[in-house]
PAMIKOL-9230 format. One record per residue (C-alpha): x, y, z; residue in three letters. Coordinates in steps of 0.25 Angstrom, whole numbers, plus 5000, padded with zeros to 4 digits. Layout:
% residues N
XYZALA ...
This chain:
% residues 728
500050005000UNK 500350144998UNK 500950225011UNK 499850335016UNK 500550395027UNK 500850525019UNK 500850595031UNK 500450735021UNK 499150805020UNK 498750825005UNK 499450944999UNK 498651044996UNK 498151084980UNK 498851154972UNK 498651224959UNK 499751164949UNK 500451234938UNK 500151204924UNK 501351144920UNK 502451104930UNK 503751014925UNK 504650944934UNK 506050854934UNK 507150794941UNK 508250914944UNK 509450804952UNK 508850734964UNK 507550844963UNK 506250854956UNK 506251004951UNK 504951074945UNK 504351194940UNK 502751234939UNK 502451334927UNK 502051474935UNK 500651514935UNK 501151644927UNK 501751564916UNK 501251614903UNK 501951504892UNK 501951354900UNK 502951294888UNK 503951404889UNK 503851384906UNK 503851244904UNK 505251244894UNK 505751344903UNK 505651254917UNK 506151154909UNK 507351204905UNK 507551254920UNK 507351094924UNK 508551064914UNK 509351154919UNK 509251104933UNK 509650974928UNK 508250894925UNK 508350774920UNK 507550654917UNK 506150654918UNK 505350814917UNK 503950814919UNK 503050914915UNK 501650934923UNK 500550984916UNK 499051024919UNK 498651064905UNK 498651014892UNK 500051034884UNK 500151114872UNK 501251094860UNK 502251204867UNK 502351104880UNK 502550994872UNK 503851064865UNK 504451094878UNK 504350944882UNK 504750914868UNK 506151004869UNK 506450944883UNK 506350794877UNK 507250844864UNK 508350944872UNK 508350864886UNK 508450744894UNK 507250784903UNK 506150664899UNK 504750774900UNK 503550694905UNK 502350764905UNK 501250764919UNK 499850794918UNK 498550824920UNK 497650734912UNK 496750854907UNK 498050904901UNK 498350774893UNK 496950744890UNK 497250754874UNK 497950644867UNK 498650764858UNK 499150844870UNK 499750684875UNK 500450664860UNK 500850804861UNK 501750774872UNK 502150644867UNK 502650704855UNK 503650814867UNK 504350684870UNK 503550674883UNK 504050544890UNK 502850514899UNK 501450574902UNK 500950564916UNK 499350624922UNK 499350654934UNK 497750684943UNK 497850834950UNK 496350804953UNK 496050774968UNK 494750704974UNK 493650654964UNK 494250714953UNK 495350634953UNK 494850514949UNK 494350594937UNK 495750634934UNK 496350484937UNK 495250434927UNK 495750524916UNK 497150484918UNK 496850334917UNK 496050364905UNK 497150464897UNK 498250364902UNK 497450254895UNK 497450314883UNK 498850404882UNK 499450264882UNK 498950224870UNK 499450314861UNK 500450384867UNK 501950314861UNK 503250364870UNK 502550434880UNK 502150364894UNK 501050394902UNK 500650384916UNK 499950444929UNK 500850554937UNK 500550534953UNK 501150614961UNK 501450554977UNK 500850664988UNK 500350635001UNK 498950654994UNK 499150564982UNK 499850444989UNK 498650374992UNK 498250374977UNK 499550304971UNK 499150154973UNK 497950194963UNK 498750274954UNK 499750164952UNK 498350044950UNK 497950164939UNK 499250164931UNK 499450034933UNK 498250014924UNK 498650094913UNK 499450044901UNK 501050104901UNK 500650204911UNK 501550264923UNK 501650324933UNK 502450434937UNK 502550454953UNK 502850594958UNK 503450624972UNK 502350724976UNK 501450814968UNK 502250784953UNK 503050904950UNK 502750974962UNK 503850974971UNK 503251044983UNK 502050944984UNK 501950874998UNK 502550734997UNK 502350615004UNK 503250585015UNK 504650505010UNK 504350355016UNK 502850365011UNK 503250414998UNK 504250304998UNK 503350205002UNK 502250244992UNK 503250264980UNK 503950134982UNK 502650064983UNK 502250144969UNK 503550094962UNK 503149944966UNK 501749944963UNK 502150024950UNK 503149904945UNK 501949784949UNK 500949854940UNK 501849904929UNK 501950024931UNK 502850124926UNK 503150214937UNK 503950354935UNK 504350414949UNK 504650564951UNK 505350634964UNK 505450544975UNK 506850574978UNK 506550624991UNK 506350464995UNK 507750434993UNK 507750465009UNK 506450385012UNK 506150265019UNK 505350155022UNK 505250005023UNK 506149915012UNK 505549805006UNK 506349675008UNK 506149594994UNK 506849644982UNK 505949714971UNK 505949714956UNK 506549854951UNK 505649954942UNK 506150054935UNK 505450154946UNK 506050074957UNK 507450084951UNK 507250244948UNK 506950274961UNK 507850174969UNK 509050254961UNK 508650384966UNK 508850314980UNK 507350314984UNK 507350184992UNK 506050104988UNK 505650004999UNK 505449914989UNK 506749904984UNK 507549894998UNK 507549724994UNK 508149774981UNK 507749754966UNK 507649654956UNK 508149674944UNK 507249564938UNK 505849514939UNK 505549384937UNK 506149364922UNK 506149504919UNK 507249624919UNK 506449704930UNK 507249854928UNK 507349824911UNK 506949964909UNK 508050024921UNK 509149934918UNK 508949894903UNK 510549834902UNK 511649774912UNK 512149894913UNK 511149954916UNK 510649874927UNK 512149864932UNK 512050024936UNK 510850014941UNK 511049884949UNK 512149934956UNK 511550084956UNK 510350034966UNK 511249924975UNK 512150034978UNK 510750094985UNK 510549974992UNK 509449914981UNK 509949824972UNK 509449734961UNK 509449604971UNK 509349494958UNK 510649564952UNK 512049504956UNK 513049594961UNK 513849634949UNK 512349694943UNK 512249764954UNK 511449654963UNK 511649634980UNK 512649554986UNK 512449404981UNK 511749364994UNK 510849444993UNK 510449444979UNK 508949384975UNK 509249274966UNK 509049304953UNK 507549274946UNK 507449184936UNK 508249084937UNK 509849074941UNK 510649194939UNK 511649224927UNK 512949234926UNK 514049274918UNK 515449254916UNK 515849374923UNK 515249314934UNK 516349204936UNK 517449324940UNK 516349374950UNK 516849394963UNK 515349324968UNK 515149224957UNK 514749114966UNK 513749174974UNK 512949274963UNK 511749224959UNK 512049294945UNK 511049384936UNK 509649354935UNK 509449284921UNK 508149394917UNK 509249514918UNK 510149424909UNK 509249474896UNK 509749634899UNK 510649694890UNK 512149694894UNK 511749624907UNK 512849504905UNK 513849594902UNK 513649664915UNK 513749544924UNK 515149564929UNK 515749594944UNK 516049734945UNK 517449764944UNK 517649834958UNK 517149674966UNK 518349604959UNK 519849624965UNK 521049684960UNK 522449594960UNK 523049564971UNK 524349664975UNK 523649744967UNK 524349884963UNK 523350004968UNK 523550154967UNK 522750244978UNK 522350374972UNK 522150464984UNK 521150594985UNK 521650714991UNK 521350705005UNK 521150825015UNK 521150755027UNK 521750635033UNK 520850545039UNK 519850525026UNK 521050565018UNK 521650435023UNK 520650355015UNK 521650305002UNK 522850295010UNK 522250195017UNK 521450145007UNK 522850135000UNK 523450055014UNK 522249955013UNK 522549924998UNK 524049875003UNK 523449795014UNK 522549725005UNK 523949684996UNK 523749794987UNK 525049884981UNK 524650024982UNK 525050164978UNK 524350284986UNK 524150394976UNK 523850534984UNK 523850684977UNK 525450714985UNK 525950574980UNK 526050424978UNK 526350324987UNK 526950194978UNK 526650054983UNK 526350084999UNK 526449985009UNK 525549935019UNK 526350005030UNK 526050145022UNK 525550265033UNK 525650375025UNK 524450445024UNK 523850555011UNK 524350705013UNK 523150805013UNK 522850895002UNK 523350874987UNK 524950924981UNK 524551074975UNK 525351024963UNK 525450884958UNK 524650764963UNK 524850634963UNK 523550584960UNK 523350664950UNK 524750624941UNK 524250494945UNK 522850504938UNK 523550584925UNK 524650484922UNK 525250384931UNK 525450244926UNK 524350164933UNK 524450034925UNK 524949954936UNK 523949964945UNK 522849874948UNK 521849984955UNK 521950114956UNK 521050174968UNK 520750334965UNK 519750434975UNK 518650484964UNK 518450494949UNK 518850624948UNK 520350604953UNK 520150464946UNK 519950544932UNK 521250564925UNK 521650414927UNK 520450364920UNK 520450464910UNK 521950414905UNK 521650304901UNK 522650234908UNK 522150124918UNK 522349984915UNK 521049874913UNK 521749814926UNK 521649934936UNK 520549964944UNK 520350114945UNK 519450114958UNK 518850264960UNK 518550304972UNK 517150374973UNK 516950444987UNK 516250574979UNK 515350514971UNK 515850514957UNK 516650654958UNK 517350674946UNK 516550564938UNK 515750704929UNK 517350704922UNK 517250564920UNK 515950564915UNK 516550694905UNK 517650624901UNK 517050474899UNK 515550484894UNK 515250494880UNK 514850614875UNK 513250624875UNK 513150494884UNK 512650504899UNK 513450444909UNK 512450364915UNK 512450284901UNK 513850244906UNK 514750174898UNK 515850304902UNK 516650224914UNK 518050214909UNK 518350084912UNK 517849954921UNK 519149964931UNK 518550104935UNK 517850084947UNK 517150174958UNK 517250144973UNK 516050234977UNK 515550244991UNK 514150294987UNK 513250184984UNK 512050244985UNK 512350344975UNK 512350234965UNK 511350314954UNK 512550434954UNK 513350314946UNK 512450254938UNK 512150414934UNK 513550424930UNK 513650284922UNK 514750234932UNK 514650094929UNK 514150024945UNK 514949904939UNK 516349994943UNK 515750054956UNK 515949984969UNK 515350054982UNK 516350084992UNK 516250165003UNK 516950285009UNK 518250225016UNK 519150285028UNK 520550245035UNK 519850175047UNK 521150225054UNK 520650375054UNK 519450315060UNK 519550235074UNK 518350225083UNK 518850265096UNK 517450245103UNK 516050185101UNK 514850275094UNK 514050275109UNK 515150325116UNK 515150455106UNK 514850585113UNK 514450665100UNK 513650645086UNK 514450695074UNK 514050765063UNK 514950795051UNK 515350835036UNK 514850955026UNK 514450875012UNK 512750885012UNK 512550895027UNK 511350925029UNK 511651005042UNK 510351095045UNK 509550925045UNK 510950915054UNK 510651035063UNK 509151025063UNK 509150885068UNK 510350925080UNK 509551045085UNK 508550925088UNK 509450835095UNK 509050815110UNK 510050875122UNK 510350725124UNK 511050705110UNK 512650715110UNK 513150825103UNK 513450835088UNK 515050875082UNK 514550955069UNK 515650945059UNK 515251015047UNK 515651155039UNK 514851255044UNK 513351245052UNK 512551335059UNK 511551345070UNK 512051215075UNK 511151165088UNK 511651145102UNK 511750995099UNK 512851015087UNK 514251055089UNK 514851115076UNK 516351075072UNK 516551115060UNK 517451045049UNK 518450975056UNK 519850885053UNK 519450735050UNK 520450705060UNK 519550785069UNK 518350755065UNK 518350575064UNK 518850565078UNK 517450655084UNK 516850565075UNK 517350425080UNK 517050505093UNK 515650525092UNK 514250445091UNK 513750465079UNK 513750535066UNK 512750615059UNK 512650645044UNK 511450725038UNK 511550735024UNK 510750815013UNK 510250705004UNK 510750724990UNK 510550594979UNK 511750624973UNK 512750674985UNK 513350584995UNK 513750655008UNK 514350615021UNK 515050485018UNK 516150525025UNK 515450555039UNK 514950425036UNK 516050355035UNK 516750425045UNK 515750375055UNK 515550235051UNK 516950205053UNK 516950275066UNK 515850185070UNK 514750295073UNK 513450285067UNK 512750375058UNK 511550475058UNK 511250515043UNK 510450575034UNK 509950455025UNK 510650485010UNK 511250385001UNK 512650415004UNK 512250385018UNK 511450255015UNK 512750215010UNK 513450215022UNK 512250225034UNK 511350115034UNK 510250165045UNK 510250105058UNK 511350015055UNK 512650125056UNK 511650225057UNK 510450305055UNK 509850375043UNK 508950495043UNK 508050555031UNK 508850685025UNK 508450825029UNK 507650775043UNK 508250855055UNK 507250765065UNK 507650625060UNK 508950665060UNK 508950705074UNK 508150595079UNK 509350495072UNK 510350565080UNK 509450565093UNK 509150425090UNK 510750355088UNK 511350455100UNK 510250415110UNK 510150265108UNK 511550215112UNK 511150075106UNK 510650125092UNK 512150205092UNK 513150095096UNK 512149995084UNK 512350105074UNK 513950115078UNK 514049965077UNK 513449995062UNK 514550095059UNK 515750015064UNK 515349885058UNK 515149975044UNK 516450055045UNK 517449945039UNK 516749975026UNK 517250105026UNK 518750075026UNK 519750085017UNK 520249935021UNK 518749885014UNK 518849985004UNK 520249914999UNK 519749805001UNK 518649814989UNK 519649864981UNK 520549764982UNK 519749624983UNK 518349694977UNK 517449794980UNK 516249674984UNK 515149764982UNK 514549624980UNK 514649584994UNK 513349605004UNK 514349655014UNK 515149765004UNK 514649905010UNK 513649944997UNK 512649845002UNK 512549895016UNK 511149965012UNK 510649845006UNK 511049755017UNK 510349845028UNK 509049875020UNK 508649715019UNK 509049685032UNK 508249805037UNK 507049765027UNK 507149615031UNK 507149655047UNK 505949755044UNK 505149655036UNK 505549505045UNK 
């Protein structure tokens, strides 16, 4: 059943404007209503239009209309299809398509889709409803490219209605339904609140796929932060399904993962038409923590014990199976998918899981560093690799230390030369031939090497990616045909070029670049767990810290402390700059790391509010910090942080921009001794993955993205055991 607890009065009535338009401007839904004033509607409409472009639109634009279209409209939406790659869609009243020219005349514009949409209320909507069914019966018969379908916006008024609006469309012959978060096109309308929007669009998406409905779905980003209960059995994907789960909203339904196949069919065919295809995506939505449980690993596909079996008989395999590190214990491709172009080819183990030679020869390429505690990181990344029976050269901007040994202490000097660098003559033009893997801290310092053509087939080039993608727009420049979009892929310079990222849940921003996922293996931020010795247990603590400057949503942060009761311990502040800081907080200012990482293994907790940005990761390296100091965290629930906090395991999670639940997170963990000394238990027991021993050890023996215990799969792993526990 559909949720009812939209906890909203019906908004008030409205007059609309005659013609509105709306599209997706980055992570927003921008739109613009045609004033009252407005003499010439066309000239408005080309004019908004051209404002949506240069905002950066793109995909979809709708176009909301009350009236009947006339020729000029119709060559506005005409120009948009020819000169951009805004798809127009048209919304509207059924009194203004009422006339089979007026439809045609918009077919002819290059008009993609055609949704009604009832602005009647009480009895007269039925009236509005019947006319709908009867003009969608008929539009379908003779209209050739364009679809049609039924535009329901989700308010707190209209939420009962959409059981009965899905049975309707349902009914209809190649109809869809295009679902609108709120009043389609307005912004400003009331909405319902997040987990009954959730609830109610999830259960729109599955009832959509049973009945064979196409379902088009328009501004629910707000969900990504959203929660509610996770269903337990896997679901076969729909293209909706997939669309939204890329934008990170977490349908329940999905949280026992997908299925790629449905009985003998290719459930996504129309979202992952080829292997490739399906490769991205595959590994795309299991970097969220939802992933295609009927695909093996090397497609993408769970850890092999807890992958469904495959339908339809015993799985396939090819003969790049027999040099897979899991062979034995993979149950293979499910023998439906077999039929999808270039899928074959793609079966193969990514190159990041198999190991390079033994004594092999690495060089360490080293960032400039400001500071020595995270500063150490390569150095002893570099130490490691020895340890492991490696031959290591440590390349930093002020020199190059030949062939170190496992007695090496020296540590990276600060700053870079104001001349010559090291690193930089290296990238140009040194010989690299003889090494077996060359490990470099982001594709920007990485560039030049790659450029020059001069790596080997045998060497790995493993790239550090602690930024996400900084410095891959040049590559993109240099490496992408001219007229082609990244994402089409086919740009990546070579199979031995590989990403060690520490953003899994930022899958979508590679796909949208055309990184192959094939060469990406998740890795997390690493430290020297010298710099970082627990000197005392989380209870014993006497403060809660709060620290860093990239999107910290400090006035949440201050809001929620000016709430705290007198019996909370005292926060440390260290950030840039705040003001009106409440009785409870102690500002500090920006400090040493050498100062800062001791208060921190000093206190009880951490706290990290964040403003939620889709396409920004923040705060990994508070994170980090306090996992391997053993101190739990209180955060705000982005994707970065899902990455690293799993709620209630080394941690708890609160919605972004919520002063009162944050507060109420940092009551909670400091006055309940037990909750605190569980969490801490979380955070030690997580904090070897965030070494640079493990991080040497993937690239050295393989990265083992394929093993249940690797660090990718912990949201996975916590999201069935919680739905298991919820539901046994």
């Amino acid at each position: 059943m559909l949720p009812t607890d939209t906890g909203i009065a019906p908004p008030p009535r409205r007059a609309e404007a005659r013609i509105r338009i709306a599209a997706k401007c980055g992570a927003a839904i921008v739109a613009e209503a045609l004033p009252d004033d407005a003499a010439d509607g066309a000239e408005w409409l080309r004019d908004a239009i051209d404002r949506l472009a240069a905002a950066g639109a793109s995909g979809a634009l709708f176009v909301f209309i009350r009236e009947p279209p006339d020729p000029r409209l119709a060559d506005v939406l005409r120009a948009v299809t020819i000169a951009r790659r805004l798809q127009p869609n048209v919304v509207a009243t059924p009194a203004a398509l009422a006339c089979r020219a007026q439809v045609e005349l918009l077919e002819r514009a290059g008009v993609r889709a055609m949704y009604l949409t009832a602005h009647d209320t009480g009895a007269t909507q039925r009236d509005s409803w019947r006319r709908a069914l009867v003009w969608l019966t008929n539009a379908a018969k003779f209209l050739v490219k364009t679809r049609v379908g039924f535009c329901f916006g989700l308010t707190p008024e209209t939420a009962p209605q959409l059981a009965g609006v899905l049975r309707l469309v349902g009914k209809l012959e190649r109809s869809e339904l295009l679902l609108w978060d709120g009043s389609a096109g307005d912004p400003d309308a009331p909405r319902v609140p997040p987990s009954a929007a959730l609830r109610a669009l999830d259960v729109a998406v599955t009832t959509a796929q049973k009945l064979g409905i196409r379902i088009q779905t328009v501004g629910f980003e707000r969900l990504r932060i959203a929660a509610a209960p996770n269903g337990t059995e896997p679901c076969a994907a729909s293209r909706a399904m997939i669309e939204l789960l890329r934008e990170a909203i977490p349908l329940p339904s999905a949280g026992g993962g997908l299925l790629a196949t449905r009985d003998a069919a290719i459930a996504i065919a129309d979202t992952a038409p080829t292997g490739p295809d399906l490769v991205q995506l595959a590994f795309e939505l299991a970097g969220g923590g939802r992933p295609f449980v009927d695909l093996p690993p090397c497609l993408g596909g769970p850890p092999p014990g807890e992958a469904a079996r495959p339908a339809g008989g015993p799985g396939a395999k090819v003969e790049a199976c027999r040099r897979c590190p899991i062979d034995q214990t993979c149950a293979g491709v499910p023998p439906p998918l077999l039929a999808m172009p270039g899928l074959r080819a793609a079966i193969a183990p990514p190159p990041h899981w198999m190991p390079i030679p033994e004594r092999a020869r690495i060089a360490v390429v080293c960032p400039i560093v400001v500071e020595g505690t995270y500063g150490a990181t390569f150095f002893s990344l570099a130490r490691c690799l020895v340890r492991l029976g490696a031959r290591v050269d440590i390349v930093s901007p002020w020199e190059i230390h030949a062939d170190i040994s496992a007695s090496f202490t020296a540590t990276q000097r600060i700053g870079e030369p104001p001349n010559h660098s090291a690193v930089t003559a290296f990238m140009i033009d040194a010989p690299v031939e003889h090494y077996d893997a060359i490990i470099t801290p982001d594709p920007k310092v990485t560039r030049p090497l790659v450029m020059s053509g001069r790596l080997r087939p045998h060497t790995r080039l493993a790239i550090t990616d602690f930024h996400m993608l900084g410095g891959i727009d040049e590559w993109v420049r240099d490496l992408c045909a001219p007229g082609r979009r990244p994402e089409e892929g086919g740009w990546w310079p070579s199979n031995q070029v590989m990403l060690y990222s520490g953003f899994p849940g930022y899958g979508r921003l590679y796909t949208r670049y055309g990184v192959p996922m094939h060469q990406v293996a998740w890795q997390p931020y690493a430290v020297d767990p010298a710099h970082f010795a627990m000197e005392r247990p989380a209870t014993d603590g006497t403060t809660i810290i709060s620290a860093g400057h990239h999107r910290r949503d400090l006035d949440t942060f201050l809001s929620a402390a000016a709430r705290l009761g007198r019996d909370i311990h005292p926060i440390e502040l260290f950030a840039p700059g705040a003001v009106d800081v409440p009785p409870q907080v102690r500002f500090r200012g920006t400090v040493r790391a050498e100062v800062f990482c001791p208060e921190v293994g000093h206190s009880r907790f951490m706290v990290v509010p964040l403003l939620d940005d889709p396409h920004n990761a923040a705060g990994i390296t508070a994170l980090v910090t306090a996992i391997v100091y053993g101190r739990p965290i209180v955060a705000t629930a982005t994707a970065a942080v899902r990455d690293y906090v799993v709620d209630g395991v080394n941690g708890l999670l609160v919605p972004p921009r919520d002063p009162q639940a944050l507060a109420d997170a940092i009551e909670r963990l400091d006055r309940d001794p037990e909750l605190l000394a569980a969490l801490a238990d979380g955070a030690r027991a997580a904090a070897p993955m965030y070494t640079t021993e493990v991080w040497a050890r993937a690239l050295v023996h393989g990265s083992r993205t394929f093993d249940a215990a690797h660090w990718m799969w912990t949201k996975w792993r916590h999201r069935a055991r919680t739905a298991a526990g919820s539901h046994g």
